[in-house]
C-alpha positions in Angstrom: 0.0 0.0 0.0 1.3 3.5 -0.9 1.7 6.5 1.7 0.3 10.0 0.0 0.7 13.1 1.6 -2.2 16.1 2.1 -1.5 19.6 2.5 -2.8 22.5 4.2 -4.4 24.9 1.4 -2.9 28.1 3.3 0.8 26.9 2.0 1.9 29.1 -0.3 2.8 27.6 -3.8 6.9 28.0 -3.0 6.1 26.6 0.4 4.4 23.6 -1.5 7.0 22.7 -3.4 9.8 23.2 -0.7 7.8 20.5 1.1 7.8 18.5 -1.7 11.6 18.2 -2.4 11.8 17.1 1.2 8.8 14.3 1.1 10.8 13.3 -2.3 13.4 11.9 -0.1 11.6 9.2 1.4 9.1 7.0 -0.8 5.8 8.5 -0.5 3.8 8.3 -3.8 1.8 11.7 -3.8 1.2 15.0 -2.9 -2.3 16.6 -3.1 -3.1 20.0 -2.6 -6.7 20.8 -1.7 -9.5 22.7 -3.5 -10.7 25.4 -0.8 -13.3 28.6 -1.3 -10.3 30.5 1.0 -7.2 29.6 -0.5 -4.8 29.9 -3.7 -6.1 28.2 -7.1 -4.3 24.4 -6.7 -3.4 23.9 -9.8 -1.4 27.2 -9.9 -0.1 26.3 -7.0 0.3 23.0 -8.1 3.0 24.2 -11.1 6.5 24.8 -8.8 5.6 21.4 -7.0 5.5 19.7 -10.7 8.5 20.9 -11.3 10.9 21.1 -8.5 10.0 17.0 -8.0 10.6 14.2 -10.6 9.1 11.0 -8.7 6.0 12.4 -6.9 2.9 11.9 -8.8 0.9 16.0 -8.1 -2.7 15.8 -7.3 -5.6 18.3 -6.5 -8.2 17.2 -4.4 -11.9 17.9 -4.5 -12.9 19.6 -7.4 -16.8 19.8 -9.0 -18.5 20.6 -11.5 -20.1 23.3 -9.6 -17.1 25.4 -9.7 -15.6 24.2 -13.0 -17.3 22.7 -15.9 -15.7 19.2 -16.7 -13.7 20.2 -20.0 -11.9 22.7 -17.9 -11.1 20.2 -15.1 -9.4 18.4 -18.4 -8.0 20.8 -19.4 -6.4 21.9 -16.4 -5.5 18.8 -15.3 -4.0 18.0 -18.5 -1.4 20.8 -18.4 -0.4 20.6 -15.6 0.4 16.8 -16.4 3.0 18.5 -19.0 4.2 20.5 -16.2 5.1 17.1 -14.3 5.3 14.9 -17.2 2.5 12.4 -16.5 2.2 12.8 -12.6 -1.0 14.8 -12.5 -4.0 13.7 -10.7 -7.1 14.4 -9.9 -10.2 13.8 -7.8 -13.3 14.8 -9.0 -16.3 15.6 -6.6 -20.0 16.0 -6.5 -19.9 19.3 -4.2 -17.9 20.5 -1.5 -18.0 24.3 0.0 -18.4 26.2 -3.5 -22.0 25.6 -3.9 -23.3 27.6 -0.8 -20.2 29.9 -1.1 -21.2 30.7 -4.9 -24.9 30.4 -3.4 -25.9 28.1 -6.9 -27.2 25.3 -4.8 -26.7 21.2 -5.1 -29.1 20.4 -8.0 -28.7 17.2 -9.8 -25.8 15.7 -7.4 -25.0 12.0 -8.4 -26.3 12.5 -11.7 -24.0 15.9 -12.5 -20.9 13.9 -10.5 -21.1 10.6 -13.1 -21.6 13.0 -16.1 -18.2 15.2 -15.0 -16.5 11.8 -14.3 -17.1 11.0 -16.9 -16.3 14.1 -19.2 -13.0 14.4 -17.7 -11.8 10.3 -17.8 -12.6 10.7 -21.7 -11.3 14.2 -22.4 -7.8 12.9 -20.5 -7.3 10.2 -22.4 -7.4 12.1 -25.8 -10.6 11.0 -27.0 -12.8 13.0 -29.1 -15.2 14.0 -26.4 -19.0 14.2 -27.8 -21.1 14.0 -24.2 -25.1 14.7 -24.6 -25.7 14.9 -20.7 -28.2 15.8 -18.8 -26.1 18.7 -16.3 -23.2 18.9 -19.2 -22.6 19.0 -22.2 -19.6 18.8 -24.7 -19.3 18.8 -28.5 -15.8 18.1 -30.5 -13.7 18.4 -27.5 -10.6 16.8 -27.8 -6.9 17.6 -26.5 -4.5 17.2 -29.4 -1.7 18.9 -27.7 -1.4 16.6 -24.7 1.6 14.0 -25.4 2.4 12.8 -21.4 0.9 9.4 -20.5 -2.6 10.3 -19.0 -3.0 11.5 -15.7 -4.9 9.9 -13.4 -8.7 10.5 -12.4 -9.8 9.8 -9.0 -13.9 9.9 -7.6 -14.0 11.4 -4.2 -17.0 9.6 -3.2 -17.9 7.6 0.1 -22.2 6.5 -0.3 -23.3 3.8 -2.7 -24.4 6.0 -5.6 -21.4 7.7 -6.4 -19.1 4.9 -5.5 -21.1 3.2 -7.9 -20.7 6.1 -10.5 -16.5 6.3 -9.6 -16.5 2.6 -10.6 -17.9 3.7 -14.1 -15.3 6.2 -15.1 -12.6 6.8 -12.8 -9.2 5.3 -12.6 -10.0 4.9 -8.8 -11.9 6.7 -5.4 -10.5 8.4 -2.7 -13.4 7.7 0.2 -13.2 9.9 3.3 -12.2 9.9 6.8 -13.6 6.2 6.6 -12.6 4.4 10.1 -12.2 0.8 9.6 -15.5 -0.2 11.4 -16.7 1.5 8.5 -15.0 0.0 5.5 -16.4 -3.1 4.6 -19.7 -1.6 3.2 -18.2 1.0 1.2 -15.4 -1.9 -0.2 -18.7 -4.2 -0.8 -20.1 -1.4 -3.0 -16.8 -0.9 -5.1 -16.1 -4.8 -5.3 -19.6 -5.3 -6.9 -19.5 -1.9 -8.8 -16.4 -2.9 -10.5 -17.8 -6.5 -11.2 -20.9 -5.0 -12.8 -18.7 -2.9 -15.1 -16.6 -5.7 -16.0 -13.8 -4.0 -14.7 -10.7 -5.6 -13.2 -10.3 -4.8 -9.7 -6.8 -4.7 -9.3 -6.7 -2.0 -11.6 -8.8 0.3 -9.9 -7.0 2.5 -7.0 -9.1 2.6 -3.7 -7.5 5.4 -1.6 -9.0 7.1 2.0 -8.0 10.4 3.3 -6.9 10.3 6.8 -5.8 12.9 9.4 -2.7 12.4 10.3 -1.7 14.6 14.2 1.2 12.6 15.4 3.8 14.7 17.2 6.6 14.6 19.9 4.5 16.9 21.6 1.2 15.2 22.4 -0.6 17.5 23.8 0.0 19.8 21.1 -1.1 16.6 18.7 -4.6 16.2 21.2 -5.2 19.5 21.0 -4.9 20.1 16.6 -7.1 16.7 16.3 -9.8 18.2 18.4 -9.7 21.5 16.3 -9.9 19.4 13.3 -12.5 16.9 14.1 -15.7 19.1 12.7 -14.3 18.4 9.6 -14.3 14.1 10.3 -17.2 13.3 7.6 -18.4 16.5 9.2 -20.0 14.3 12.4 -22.7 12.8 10.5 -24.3 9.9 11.8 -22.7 7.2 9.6 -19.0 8.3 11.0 -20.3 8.8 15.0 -22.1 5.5 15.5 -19.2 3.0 15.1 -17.4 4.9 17.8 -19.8 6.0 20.1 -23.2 4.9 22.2 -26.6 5.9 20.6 -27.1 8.6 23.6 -23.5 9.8 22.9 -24.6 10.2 18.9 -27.7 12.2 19.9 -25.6 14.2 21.8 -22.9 15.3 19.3 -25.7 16.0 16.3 -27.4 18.5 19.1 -23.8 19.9 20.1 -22.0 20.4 16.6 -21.7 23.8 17.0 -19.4 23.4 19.6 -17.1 21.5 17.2 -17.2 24.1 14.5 -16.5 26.9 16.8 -13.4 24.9 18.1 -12.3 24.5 14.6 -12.9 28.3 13.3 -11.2 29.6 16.6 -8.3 27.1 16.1 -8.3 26.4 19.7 -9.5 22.3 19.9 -11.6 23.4 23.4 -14.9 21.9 22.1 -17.0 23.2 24.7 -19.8 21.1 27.0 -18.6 18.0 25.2 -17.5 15.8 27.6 -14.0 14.7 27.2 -14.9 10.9 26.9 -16.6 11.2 23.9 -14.2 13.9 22.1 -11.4 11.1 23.0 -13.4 8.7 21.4 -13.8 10.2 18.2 -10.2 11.7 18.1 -9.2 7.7 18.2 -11.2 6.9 16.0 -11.3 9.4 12.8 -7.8 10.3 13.2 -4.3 9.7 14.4 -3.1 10.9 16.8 -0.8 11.1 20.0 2.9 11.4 20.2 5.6 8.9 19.6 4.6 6.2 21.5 1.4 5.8 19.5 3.2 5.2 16.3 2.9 1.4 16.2 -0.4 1.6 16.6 -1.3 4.2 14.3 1.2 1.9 12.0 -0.6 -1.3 12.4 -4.3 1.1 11.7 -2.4 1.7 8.3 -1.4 -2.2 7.8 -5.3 -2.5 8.5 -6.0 -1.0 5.8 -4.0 -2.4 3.2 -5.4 -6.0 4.6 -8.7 -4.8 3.7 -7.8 -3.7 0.1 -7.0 -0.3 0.0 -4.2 0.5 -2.3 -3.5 3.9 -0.5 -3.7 6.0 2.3 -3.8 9.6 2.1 -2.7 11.4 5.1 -3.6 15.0 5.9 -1.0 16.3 8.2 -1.8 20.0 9.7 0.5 21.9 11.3 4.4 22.1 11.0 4.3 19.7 7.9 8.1 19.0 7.3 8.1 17.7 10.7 4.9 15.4 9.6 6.9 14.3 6.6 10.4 13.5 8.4 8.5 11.5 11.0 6.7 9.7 8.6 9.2 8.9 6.5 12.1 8.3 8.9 9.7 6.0 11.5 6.3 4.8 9.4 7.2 4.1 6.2 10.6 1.9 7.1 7.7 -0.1 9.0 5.4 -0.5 6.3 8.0 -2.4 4.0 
């Protein structure tokens, strides 16, 4: 199983690519920068990555057709794959935070997500691209200029419908924050998915974005997984009730305020939640802890390679070098 990397979206684009010479030392497959309302443009950003690194494949992570109609996903994917010469990615999404933030509203979800699949998997892989959909459209698009081997095309879906739709076009899906009480169903969906399709399975990636706090300093790690954990499959129910008693599940869905305003004021205190079930969740939707948890948090990883994933990506937060030297210099040597 392969080790990718997450950054913040508040790095700057030299920042990024600093980072990325350093995580080029040690054999992590990826780095993917996120797609956030408040933040630089990732694939701009994206460009000194792709080209201060020669081994790292460069992805962006979520993007929708919301925001971006699928040929221009293509065709900003597809240069910069010329920037890195055939280590672009991408994962393609049915949402996110543009939709309220350019107040245009959700419309035809699953539906819009399969059709930009897949737009994007044909327009990549220099097809002639004549699409009559239903949410879009496209009509003699094709992409004679691109000569790099195709970049890659991830789904960032987690529910049954649009793993189902992934499965259809995509080269993989990245599923999210899913704790590994959870992932048998969503692997049951892809398994049969893929079957359906007449797809091979060991072709098709299976990736799952994980938060990654480790640090020597665990209080300082307790405290940014606590900020962060709003953002866990934003609490809904399908991500609480695997870790916590039906009274404690009620309990969160009435108090989620308290872990949004933890998270906008950076501080982790998540107010009149009792510290039980915060430490519950933090074990569960996240790593966390200092050095002596590293086993552990190693064996979650072996977990989920046993299951089937082919990746993990891991979102570290603050002071990232130090993410990436730790990981590199005491997880990866145990992963083989």
């Amino acid at each position: 199983m392969d080790i990718d990397l997450i950054l913040e979206p508040d790095l700057t684009p030299a920042q990024i690519a600093e980072l990325g010479v350093l995580a080029e030392q040690y054999p992590f497959r990826a780095i993917w920068i996120e797609n956030y309302v408040r933040a630089r443009d990732p694939f701009l950003s994206a460009v000194p990555l792709a080209l201060a690194t020669s081994r790292l494949k460069v992805g962006i992570v979520v993007v929708s057709g919301y925001e971006m109609h699928p040929l221009k996903m293509a065709n900003a994917l597809l240069t910069l794959n010329e920037y890195c010469h055939g280590r672009a990615m991408l994962t393609v999404g049915g949402g996110g935070e543009w939709p309220g933030v350019m107040q245009v509203g959700y419309g035809r979800r699953i539906q819009g997500f399969r059709e930009a699949a897949d737009i994007v998997t044909a327009a990549v892989s220099g097809k002639v691209v004549n699409y009559p959909g239903q949410v879009y459209k496209s009509r003699g698009y094709v992409a004679h200029w691109h000569r790099e081997r195709p970049p890659l095309v991830y789904g960032g879906a987690t529910g049954p419908r649009m793993l189902r739709a992934a499965a259809h076009a995509c080269d993989g899906t990245m599923l999210s924050d899913i704790a590994l009480p959870m992932l048998d169903k969503p692997l049951a969906t892809i398994r049969d998915a893929l079957a359906a399709e007449g797809r091979d399975p060991a072709a098709f990636r299976i990736s799952n974005f994980v938060a990654w706090h480790v640090k020597e300093d665990r209080a300082a790690s307790l405290r940014e997984a606590r900020r962060e954990l709003m953002l866990r499959g934003w609490l809904e129910r399908e991500w609480l009730e695997p870790l916590l008693s039906r009274d404690d599940v009620e309990f969160v869905m009435a108090h989620k305020q308290a872990f949004l305003q933890a998270f906008r004021d950076r501080s982790g205190d998540i107010k009149g939640v009792p510290d039980p079930v915060v430490d519950a969740l933090v074990e569960g939707l996240s790593c966390a802890g200092d050095l002596r948890d590293l086993d552990r948090h190693t064996e979650r990883l072996r977990e989920f390679a046993r299951h089937g994933l082919t990746e993990v990506a891991l979102r570290i937060h603050d002071d990232p070098a130090d993410s990436i030297r730790m990981l590199g210099e005491r997880v990866l040597p145990r992963l083989g």
